[in-house]
C-alpha positions in Angstrom: 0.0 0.0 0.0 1.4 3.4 -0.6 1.6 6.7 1.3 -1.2 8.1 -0.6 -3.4 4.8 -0.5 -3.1 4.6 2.9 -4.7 8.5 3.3 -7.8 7.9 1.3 -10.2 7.0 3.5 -11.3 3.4 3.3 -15.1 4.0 2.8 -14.9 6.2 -0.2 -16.8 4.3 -2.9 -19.9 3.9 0.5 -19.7 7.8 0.7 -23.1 9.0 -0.4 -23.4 12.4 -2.9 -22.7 15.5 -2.3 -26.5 17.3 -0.9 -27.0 20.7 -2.7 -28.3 23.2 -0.3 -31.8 24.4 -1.9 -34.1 26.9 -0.2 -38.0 24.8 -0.6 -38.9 28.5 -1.6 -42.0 30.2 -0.2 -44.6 27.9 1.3 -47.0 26.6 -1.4 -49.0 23.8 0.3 -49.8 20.2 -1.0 -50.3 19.9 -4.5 -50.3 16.0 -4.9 -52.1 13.5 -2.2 -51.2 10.2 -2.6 -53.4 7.8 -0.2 -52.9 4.0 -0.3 -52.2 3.7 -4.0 -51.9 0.5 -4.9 -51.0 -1.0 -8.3 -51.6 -4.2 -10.8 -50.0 -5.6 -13.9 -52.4 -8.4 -14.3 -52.0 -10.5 -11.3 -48.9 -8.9 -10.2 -48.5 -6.2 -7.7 -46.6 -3.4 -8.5 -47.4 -1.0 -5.5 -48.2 -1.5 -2.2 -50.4 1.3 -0.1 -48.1 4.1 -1.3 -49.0 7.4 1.1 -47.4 10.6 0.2 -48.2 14.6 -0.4 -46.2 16.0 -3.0 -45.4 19.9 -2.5 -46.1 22.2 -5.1 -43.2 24.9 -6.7 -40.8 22.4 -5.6 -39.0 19.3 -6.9 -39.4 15.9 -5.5 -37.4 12.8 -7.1 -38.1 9.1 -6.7 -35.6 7.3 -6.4 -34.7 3.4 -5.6 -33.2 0.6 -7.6 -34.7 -0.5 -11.0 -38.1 -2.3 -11.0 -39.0 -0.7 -7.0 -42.2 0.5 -8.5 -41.3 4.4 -8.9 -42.4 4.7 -12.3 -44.8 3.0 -11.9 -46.2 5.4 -9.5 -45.1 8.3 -11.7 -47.8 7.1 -14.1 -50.5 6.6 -11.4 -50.6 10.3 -10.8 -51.6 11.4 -14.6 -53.4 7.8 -15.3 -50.8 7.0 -18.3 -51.0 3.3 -16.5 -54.9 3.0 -18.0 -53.2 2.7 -21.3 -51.5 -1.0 -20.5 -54.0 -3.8 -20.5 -54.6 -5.1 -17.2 -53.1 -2.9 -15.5 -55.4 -1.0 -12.4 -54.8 1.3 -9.9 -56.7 1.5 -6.5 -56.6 4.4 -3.8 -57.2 7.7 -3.7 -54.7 10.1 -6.1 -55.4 14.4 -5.7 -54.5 16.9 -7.5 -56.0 20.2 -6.0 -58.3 18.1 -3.9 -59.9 16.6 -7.3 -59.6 12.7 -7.5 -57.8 11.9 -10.9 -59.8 8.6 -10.9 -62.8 10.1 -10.9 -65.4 8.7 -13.5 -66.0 12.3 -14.5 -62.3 13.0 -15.2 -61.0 12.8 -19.0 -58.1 11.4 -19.0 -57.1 13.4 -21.8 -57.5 16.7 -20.1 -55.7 15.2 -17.1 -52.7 14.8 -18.9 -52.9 18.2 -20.6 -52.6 19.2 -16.7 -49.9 17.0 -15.6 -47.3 17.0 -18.2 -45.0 14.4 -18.8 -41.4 14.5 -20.2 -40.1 10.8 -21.1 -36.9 9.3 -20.9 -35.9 9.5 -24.2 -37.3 12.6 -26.0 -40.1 12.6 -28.2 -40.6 15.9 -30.4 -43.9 15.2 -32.7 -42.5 14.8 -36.4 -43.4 18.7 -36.8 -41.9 21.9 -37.4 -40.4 23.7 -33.9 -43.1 25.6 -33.4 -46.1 23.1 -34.0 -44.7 20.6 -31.7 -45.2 23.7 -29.0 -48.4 24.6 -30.8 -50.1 21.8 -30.9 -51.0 21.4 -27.4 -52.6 25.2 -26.9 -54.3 24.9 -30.2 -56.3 21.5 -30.2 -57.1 22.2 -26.2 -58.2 26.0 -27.1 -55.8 28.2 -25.3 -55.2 30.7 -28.3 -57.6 32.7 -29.8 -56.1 34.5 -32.7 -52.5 33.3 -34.6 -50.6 36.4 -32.6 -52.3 34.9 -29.5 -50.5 31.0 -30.7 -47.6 32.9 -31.7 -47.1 34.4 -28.0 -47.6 31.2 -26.1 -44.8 29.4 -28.4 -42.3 32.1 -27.9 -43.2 31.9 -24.2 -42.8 28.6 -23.3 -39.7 28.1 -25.6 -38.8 31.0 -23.6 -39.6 28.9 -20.4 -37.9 26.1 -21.5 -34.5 28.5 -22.4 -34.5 27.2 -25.9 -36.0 30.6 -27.5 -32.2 31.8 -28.4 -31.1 28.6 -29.7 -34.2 28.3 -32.7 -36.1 32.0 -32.6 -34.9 31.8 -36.2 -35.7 28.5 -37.3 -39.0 28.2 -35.9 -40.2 26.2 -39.5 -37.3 23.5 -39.0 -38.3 19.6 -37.9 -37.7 19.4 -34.3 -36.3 16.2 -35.0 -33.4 18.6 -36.2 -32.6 19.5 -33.1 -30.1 17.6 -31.0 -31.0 15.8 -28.0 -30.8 18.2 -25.4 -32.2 20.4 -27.4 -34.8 18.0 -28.0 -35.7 17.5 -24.4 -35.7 21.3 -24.0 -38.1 21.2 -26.5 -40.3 18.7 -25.3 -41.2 20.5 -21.9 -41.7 23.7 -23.7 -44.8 21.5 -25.2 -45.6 20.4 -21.8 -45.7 24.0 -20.5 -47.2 25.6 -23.7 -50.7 24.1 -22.4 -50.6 25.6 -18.6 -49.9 22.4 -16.6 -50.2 22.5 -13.2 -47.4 19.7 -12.9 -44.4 18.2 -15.0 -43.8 14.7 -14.3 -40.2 13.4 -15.6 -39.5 9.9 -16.3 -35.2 9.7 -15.9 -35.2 13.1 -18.5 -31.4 13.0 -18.8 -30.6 9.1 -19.1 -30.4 9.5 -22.8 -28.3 13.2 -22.2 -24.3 13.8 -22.7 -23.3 15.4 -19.1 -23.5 18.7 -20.6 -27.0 18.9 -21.8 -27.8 16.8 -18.2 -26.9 19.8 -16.3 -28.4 22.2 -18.5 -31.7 20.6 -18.0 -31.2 20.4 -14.8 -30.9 23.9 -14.2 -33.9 24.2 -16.5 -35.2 22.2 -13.7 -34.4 24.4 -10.9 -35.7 27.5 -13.0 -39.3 25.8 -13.4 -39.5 24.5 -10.0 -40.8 28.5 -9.4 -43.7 27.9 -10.8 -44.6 24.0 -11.2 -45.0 20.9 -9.2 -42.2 18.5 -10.7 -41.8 15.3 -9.9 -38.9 13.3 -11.4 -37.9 9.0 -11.4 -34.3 9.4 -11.8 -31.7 6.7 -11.6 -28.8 8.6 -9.9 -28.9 9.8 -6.6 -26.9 12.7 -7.6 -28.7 14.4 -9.6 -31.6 13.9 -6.8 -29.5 15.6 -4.6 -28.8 18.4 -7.3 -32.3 18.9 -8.2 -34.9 18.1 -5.7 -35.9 20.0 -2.4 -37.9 16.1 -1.1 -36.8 12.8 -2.2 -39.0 9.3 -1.4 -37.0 6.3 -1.5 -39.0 3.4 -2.8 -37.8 -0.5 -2.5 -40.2 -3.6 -4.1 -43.0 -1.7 -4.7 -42.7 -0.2 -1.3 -42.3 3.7 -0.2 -39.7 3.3 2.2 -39.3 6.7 3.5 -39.1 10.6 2.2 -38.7 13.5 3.2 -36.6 16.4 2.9 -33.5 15.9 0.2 -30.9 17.0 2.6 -32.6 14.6 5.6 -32.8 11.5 3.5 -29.1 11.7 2.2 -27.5 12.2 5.5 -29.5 10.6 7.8 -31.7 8.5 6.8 -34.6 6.6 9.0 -34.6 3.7 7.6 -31.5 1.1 7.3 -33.1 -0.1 3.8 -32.3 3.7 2.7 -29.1 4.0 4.2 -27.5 0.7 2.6 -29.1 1.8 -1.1 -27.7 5.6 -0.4 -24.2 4.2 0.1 -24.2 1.6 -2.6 -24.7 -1.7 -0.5 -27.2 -2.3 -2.9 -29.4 -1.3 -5.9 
């Protein structure tokens, strides 16, 4: 062993990531309450009496290991789950008080309110500005072409990809590369007045650059939006999120605020996945 081996400390690759410090912002309340949601692919549970209220303006990232059940409950909140045969969903999910299961509740308007930015980005195989467009247009929001015109520039704006394409509006968004892309993608999600972005791992198909560019995107909407993002690495929860909720077989083992669940955990399931035990 050398000198400098013998200075590193021996627990280095257990050490968990570094916690950002981020202020929750001003008090906003509950946007999301979760109570006992359970879950079913056929005869197989995916979720077991999962119990949480998410925060609005603020960012809270599932995490746990792959198959725990997280994005699955991702999709329970905006009813994306009633689009896989056999799957059903009991419990009670709120958004504002209002039961997303509700018989009376479109599920198409749902989502238009609870937007949802995929793991690997999907621009519509449109110009730029119909992918953002195309949302405020077949939903109403825009009564004139100036008013269309102002809510494209706006959420592009949003999104802080207005610089990057304000002159090639008319291009394929395919065109775009894939940060771009993303970008792109949640200026459709905000172009239709959502009251929360859900995000499904946004940057597991991103080059480190674009990753932290959407994640200060992130940080920027988080102001104004619920978000809720599945991610696979505990750093960029850390980064990102002001709560974190640690889910294990189907199972919400704990959460709570980001800074409290990666340095000192309740629960000795959360603990050994935080410091790579297992997962």
């Amino acid at each position: 062993m050398t000198a400098e081996d013998a200075s590193m400390p021996h627990d280095t690759q257990l050490r968990p990531p570094v916690v950002a410090v981020h202020s929750p912002g001003p008090a906003a309340g509950v946007k999301i309450r979760c109570d006992k949601v359970n879950a079913f692919y056929g005869d197989k549970q995916a979720l077991q009496d999962i119990s949480i209220d998410i925060p609005d303006r603020a960012v809270t990232a599932f995490i746990g290991p792959s198959g725990c059940g997280k994005s699955t409950f991702l999709r329970c909140i905006n009813r994306m789950n009633d689009t896989i045969p056999g799957a059903r969903v009991t419990g009670r999910i709120e958004i504002d008080g209002s039961d997303v299961n509700a018989k009376d509740v479109d599920p198409v308007v749902l989502r238009s309110r609870v937007g949802m930015v995929f793991q690997k980005p999907n621009p519509f195989p449109k110009s730029i500005f119909e992918n953002v467009a195309y949302g405020p247009r077949i939903h109403g929001l825009a009564s004139s072409k100036v008013d269309l015109e102002g809510i494209v520039e706006a959420s592009l704006k949003k999104a802080g990809l207005w610089a990057e394409v304000a002159d090639r509006l008319h291009q394929s968004g395919s065109s775009l590369s894939g940060g771009q892309q993303q970008r792109l993608v949640i200026a459709r999600a905000i172009a239709v007045q959502p009251r929360v972005i859900l995000m499904d791992e946004p940057c597991s198909a991103l080059d480190p650059i674009a990753t932290a560019r959407i994640e200060e995107l992130i940080d920027e909407l988080r102001r104004q939006y619920c978000i809720v993002i599945v991610t696979h690495s505990m750093a960029q929860a850390a980064r990102v999120s002001q709560r974190t909720a640690f889910f294990h077989m189907g199972v919400l083992v704990e959460e709570g605020l980001t800074g409290a669940i990666f340095t000192n955990p309740r629960e000795t399931r959360t603990q050994d996945y935080i410091t790579g035990r297992f997962g």
